[in-house]
Structures are given as C-alpha cells and as structure tokens.
N, C-alpha and C positions, 0 to 999 in steps of 0.2 A: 372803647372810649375810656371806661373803669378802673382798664387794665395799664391804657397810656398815661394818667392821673399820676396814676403809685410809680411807672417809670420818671415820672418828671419829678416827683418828689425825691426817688432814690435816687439823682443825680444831682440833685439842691443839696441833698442832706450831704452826699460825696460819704455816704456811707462805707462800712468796711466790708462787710456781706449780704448779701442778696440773696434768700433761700428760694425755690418754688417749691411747695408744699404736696402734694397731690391724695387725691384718694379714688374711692368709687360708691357714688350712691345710687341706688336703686338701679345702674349699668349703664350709670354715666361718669365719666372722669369730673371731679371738683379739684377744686387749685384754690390754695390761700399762698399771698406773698409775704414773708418777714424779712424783711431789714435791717441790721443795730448799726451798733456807730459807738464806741467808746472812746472817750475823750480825758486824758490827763489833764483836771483843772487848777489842783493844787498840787506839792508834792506829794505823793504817798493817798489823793483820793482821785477815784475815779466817776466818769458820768456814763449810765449806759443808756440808752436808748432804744427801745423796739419798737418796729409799726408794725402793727399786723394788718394784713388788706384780704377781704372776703370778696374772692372777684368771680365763683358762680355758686357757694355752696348753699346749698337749701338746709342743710341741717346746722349751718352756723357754728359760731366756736363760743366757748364757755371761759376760756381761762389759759393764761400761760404760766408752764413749771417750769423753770430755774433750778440746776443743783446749786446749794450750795455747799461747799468743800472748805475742806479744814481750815481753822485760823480766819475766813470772810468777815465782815461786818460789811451788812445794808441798812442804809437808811434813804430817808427823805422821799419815800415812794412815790410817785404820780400818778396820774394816769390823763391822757384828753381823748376826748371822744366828740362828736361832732352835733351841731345844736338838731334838736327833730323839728321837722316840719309841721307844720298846724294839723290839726287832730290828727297826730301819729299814734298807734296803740300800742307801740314798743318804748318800754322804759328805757330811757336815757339816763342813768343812773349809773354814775363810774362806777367799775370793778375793786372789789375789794384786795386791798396787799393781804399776801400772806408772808410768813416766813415761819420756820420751823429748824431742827437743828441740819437737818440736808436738805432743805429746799427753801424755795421764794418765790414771790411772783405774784400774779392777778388774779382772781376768780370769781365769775358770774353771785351775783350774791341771792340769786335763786335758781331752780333747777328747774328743769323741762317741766318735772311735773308737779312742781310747786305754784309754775307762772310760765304757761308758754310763751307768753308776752315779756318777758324778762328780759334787762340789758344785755342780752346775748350778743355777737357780732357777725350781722344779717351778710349777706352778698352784697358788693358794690359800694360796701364801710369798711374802713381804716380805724383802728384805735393805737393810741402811740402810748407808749408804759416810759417810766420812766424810773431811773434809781443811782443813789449813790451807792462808792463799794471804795474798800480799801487797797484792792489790789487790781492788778491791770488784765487785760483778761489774754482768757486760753478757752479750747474749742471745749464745748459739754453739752453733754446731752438734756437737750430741751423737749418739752411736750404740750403740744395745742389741746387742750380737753376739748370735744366737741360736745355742744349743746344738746339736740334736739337725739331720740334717742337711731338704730337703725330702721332703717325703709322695712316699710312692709317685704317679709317674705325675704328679708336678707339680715337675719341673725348674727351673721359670722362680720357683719361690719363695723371696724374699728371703732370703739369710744376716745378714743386720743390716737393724735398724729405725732409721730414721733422726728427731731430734727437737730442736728448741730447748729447751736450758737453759739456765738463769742459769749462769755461767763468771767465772771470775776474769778481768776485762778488761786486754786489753795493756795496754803503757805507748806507747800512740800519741798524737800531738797530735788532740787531739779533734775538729780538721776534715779531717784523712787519711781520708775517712769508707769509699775503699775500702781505705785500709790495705796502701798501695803505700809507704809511706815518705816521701811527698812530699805535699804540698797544692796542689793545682792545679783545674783546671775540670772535670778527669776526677771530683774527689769532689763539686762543686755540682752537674753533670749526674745523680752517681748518689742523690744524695741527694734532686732533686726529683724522679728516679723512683721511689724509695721510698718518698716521702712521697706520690707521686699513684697510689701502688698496679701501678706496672707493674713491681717486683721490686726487691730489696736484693740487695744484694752478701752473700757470706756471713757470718754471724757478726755482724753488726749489724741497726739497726729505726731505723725514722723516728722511733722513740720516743724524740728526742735526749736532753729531759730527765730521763727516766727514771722519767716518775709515771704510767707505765703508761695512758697516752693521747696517741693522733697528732692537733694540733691545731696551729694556728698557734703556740700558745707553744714549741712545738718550732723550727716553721721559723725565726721571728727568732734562737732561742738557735743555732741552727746557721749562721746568716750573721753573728752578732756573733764566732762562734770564727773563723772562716772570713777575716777581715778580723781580724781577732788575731794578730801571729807568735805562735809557740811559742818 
C-alpha cells in the first residue's frame, strides 16, 4: 500500500526519473524510491525536486549528497517532511541544507549515536527536498547516507547507497566529456567507451542529447561539439 502512495505521487508529479534504490540488511533485501523532476522556471534558473520514499528499510536514511560541479549556484533549499502523529518519539525536525565547494544537499542534523530518535527517514515516509540551481540538469552521482549504523554481525554493510540523479550540470564545454578541463582524445576515447557500454566516466551518459536514448543521434551531436571550439 506504501509502496502504491509513492507510485501515485510519481505519476502526479509526471516526474523525469524514478530510481529503485536497494540494499541488504541483516539478509533481507531494503528498497528506498527517489524521484526528481527539474523544471525551467525562469530563464537561466532552474527548480529541482527529490522525494525520497523508505518503503521497508529498518536502518532508515540520514541524508541526501548532490555533486556539485563547476560554475553551479544553489539556493533557496527546502525540505517537507510529513506532520507526526500524537506521542511520536521521532523528531520531525527538517533536514539540514548543506553545500560546500563539490557538493549539496540535506543531512540528518543528528547521528545514530547522538539521538536514535532523530529526524532520520523511517520505512513507509517520504521526505521531498527542494532547490534552485542555475543550470539545467545532467546525470550525477548521488548518495543516500543511511542512518542507523550495520545489523548486528554484518560489518561489511554499506553506510550510503550510491545512485544517479538528475543534478544541475556544470558549466563545462560540452565535449570535455571527462571533465578534466580540456578537450582532447582522452574525452573521444571516453566517450566511445560509453557509448559502446564498456563505462562512462562519472557524472555523465552517452546520452549526449539528452532525450533519454543512446543512439547514433548522440554520437554525431557529440563529434559536431567535439570539432566545435568552445
């Protein structure tokens, strides 16, 4: 029922991606859902959007990482979170913005073992983040910090989930494709390994055009930039 909520909402929202997150705790599969949705409201600023949904994890999430990449500006951060019920023992207490020179985003504003009772985001809650950004976005590498710390007797289990989202895209020349600063053969060689499925560099996709399919009209538009100064 939890799980159909957050479907109904990412078809309201008409959102632009829909991630399933997964892990394993204690030697059970956990699943959180993310969402965005970026919307051109002025020219030149943009609105992003994330929901996160805890639809069975016990050890709960702490925070969402955003890169952010060269040239960005964020503001206006938000965050909603859902009102608690009569004598709840978990703080309802929005998540604190951070930003720094490569990154941004929300984070729990206490730790597991500061306050286990802390605004963490429990199983079967949604929290929606919110932010402006000057540019339009492109895929990067996103990170869920999880709360609570591993299950007894399983060590080796992850402290953040790791995931592509939409991100407000640097201000790079658009055939820097690793995004070293320069244009040379280092980003055609990575680029037609991306495109032929043997890995992308981080934070980008063969998906040069952006209409959310890798086909040749990608590859031309990426050797037309390519042979383009900036």
């Amino acid at each position: 029922m939890k799980d159909l909520r957050f479907q109904q909402l990412y078809r309201r929202l008409n959102v632009e991606q829909k991630k399933a997150v997964d892990t394993i705790e204690g030697g059970y599969r956990t699943r959180y859902w993310i969402a965005c949705k970026a919307t051109e409201t002025t020219p030149g600023q943009w609105r992003y959007v994330y929901a996160v949904f805890n639809l069975n994890s016990n050890r709960a999430a702490a925070g969402l990482v955003l890169p952010k990449f060269a040239g960005v500006q964020v503001s206006g951060a938000t965050m909603h979170i859902p009102p608690a019920h009569p004598g709840e023992v978990y703080s309802t207490t929005p998540w604190a913005a951070t930003s720094d020179e490569s990154t941004f985003g929300w984070m729990c504003t206490e730790t597991y073992a500061q306050n286990p009772n802390a605004n963490a985001l429990r199983w079967g809650i949604m929290y929606t983040m919110i932010i402006n950004a000057t540019t339009p976005p492109t895929p990067g590498p996103a990170r869920l910090k999880l709360f609570a710390p591993p299950t007894f007797g399983n060590p080796d289990e992850p402290l953040e989930l790791s995931v592509s989202l939409p991100v407000p895209a640097g201000l790079f020349c658009p055939a820097d494709f690793d995004r070293d600063g320069s244009v040379d053969f280092f980003d055609y060689d990575g680029f037609v390994r991306c495109f032929t499925g043997e890995g992308c560099p981080p934070g980008v996709s063969a998906d040069f055009n952006h209409d959310s399919a890798v086909d040749f009209f990608d590859y031309d538009e990426f050797v037309m930039a390519f042979e383009t100064p900036c």
